[in-house]
C-alpha positions in Angstrom: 28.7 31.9 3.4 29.9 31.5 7.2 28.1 29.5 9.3 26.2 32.1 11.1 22.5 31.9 13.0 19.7 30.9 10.4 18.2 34.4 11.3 21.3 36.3 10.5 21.5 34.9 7.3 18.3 35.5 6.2 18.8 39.0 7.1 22.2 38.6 5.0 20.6 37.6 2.5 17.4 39.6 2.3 19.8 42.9 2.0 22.0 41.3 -0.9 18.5 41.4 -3.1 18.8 44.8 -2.9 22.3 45.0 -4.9 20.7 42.1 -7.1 17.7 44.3 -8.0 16.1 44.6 -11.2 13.6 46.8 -11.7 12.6 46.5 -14.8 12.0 42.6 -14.1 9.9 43.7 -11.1 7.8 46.4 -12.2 6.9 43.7 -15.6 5.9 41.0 -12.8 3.6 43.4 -11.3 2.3 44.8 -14.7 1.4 40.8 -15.3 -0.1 40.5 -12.1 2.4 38.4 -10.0 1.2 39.6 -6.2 4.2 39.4 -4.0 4.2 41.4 -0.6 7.9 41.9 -2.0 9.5 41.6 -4.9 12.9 42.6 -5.9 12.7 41.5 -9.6 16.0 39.2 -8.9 16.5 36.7 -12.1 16.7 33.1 -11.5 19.8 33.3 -12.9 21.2 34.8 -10.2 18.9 33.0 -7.8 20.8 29.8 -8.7 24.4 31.2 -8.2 23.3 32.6 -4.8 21.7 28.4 -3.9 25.1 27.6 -5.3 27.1 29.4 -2.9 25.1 28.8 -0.1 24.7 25.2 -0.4 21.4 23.2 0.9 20.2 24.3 4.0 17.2 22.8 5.5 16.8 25.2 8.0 17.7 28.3 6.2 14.9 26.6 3.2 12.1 26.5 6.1 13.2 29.9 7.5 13.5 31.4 4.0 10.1 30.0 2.9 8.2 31.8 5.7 9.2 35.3 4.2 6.4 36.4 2.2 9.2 37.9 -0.5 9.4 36.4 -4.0 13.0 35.8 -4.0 13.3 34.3 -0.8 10.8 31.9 -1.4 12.7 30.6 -4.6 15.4 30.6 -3.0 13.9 28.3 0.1 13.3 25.7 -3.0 16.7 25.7 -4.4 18.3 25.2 -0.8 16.2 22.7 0.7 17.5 18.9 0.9 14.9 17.0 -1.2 15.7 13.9 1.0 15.1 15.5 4.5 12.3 17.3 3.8 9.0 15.5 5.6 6.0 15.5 3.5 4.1 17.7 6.1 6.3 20.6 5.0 5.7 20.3 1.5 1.9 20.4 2.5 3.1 23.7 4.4 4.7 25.2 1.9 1.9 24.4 -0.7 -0.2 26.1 1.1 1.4 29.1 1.4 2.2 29.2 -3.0 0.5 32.0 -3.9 1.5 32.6 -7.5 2.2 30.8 -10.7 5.8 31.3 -10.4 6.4 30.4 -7.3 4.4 27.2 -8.1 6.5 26.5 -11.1 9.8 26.8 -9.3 9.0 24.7 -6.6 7.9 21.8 -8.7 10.9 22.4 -11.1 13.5 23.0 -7.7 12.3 20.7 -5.3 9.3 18.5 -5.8 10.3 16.7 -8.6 13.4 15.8 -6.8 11.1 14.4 -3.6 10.9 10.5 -2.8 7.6 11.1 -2.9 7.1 13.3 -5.8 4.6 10.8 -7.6 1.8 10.4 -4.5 1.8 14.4 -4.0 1.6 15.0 -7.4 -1.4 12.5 -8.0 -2.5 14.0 -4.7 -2.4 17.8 -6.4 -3.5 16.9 -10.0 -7.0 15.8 -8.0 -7.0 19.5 -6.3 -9.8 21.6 -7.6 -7.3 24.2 -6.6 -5.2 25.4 -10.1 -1.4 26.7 -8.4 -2.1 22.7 -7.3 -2.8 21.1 -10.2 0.1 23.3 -11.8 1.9 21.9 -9.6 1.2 18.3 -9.8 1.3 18.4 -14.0 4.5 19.6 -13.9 6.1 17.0 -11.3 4.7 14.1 -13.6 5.9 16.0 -16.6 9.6 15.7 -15.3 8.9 12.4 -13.8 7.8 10.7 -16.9 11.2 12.6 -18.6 13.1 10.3 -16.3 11.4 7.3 -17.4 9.8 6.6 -14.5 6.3 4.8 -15.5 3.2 4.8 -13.5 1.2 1.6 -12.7 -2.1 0.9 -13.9 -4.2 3.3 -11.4 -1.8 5.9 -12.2 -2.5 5.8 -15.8 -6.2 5.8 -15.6 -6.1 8.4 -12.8 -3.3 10.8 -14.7 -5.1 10.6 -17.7 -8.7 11.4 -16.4 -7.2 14.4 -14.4 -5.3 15.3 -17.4 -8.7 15.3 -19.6 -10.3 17.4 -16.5 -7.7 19.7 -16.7 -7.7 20.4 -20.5 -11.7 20.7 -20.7 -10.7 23.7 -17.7 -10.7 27.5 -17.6 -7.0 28.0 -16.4 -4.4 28.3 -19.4 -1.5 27.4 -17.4 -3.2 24.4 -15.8 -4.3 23.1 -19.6 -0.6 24.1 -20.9 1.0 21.6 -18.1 -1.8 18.9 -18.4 -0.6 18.9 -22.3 2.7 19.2 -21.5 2.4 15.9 -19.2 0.5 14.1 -21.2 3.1 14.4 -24.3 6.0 13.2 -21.7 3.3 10.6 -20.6 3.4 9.2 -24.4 7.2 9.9 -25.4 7.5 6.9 -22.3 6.8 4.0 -25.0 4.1 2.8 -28.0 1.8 1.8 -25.1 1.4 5.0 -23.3 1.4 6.8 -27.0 -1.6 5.0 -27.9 -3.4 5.6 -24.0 -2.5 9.1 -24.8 -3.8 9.8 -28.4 -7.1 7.6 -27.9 -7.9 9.7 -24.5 -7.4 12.8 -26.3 -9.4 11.3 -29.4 -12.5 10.7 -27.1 -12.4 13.7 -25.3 -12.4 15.2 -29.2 -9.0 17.2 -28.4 -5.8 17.3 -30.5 -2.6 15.8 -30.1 0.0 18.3 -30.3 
């Protein structure tokens, strides 16, 4: 893309969603519930080949992100430079997450990929707010992928957030806190037997 005015591209960019739209996506986002002001059922697909060809942009990301449009805040998480980005924005922008998609693309996109992924995640798996502990789960499930372990507080305090979050009402929020805890086990014997005698206690399943 030429290096134009960050407004100018968002404009740009907010009319090619309209030759990228797919209503069929859209109108099954709506039927599920996803509230967007805007959406133009745009698949991540081609979300990604449009981050590709733009390149990261920190302040086309923080422009982008301020667009209350479901494609333009994906977008926003695919373009922003995880290693420029202050923790104060993230706090911005997790404010502003609205929906369990846009929740879920941000942690996948961007978060994980922060130098400080671990301390927001423990800081949004102790929310009593779910897109936040969605959030959070799914950091330290792709954390603990890469093998990176926690220390003994973060043990005791993922585990008893984990537990929290499985005894909860929302299904997504349970679904990640499994998810996490089997990546917390697959890192070694240890954390496999932390896991399955938490889980034990709390009288829930391993699956």
């Amino acid at each position: 893309m030429e290096k134009k005015d960050t407004a100018s591209q968002v404009k740009a960019i907010k009319q090619s969603f309209r030759l990228l739209m797919d209503g069929a996506v859209s109108q099954s986002m709506r039927d599920k519930g996803a509230g967007y002001k805007l959406n133009w059922g745009v698949t991540l697909p081609r979300l990604r080949e449009k981050a590709d060809e733009i390149g990261t942009n920190y302040d086309l990301a923080i422009a982008l992100f301020k667009e209350d449009v479901r494609e333009c805040q994906i977008l926003a998480t695919m373009l922003m430079p995880p290693d420029e980005v202050l923790p104060e924005v993230i706090d911005i922008w997790m404010e502003q997450v609205n929906t369990q998609e846009i929740a879920e693309q941000a942690a996948f996109n961007l978060f994980q990929h922060l130098p400080f992924a671990a301390d927001k995640a423990y800081a949004w798996i102790a929310s009593d707010k779910p897109l936040r502990q969605l959030c959070g789960f799914h950091v330290l499930s792709r954390l603990f992928m890469k093998g990176q372990e926690p220390n003994e507080r973060g043990i005791n305090e993922f585990v008893d957030q984990a537990l929290a979050a499985l005894e909860g009402e929302s299904l997504p929020v349970r679904k990640a806190a499994m998810s996490a805890m089997q990546r917390f086990a697959a890192l070694g014997l240890v954390y496999e037997r932390i896991a399955r005698s938490a889980l034990k206690q709390a009288n829930l399943d391993f699956l």
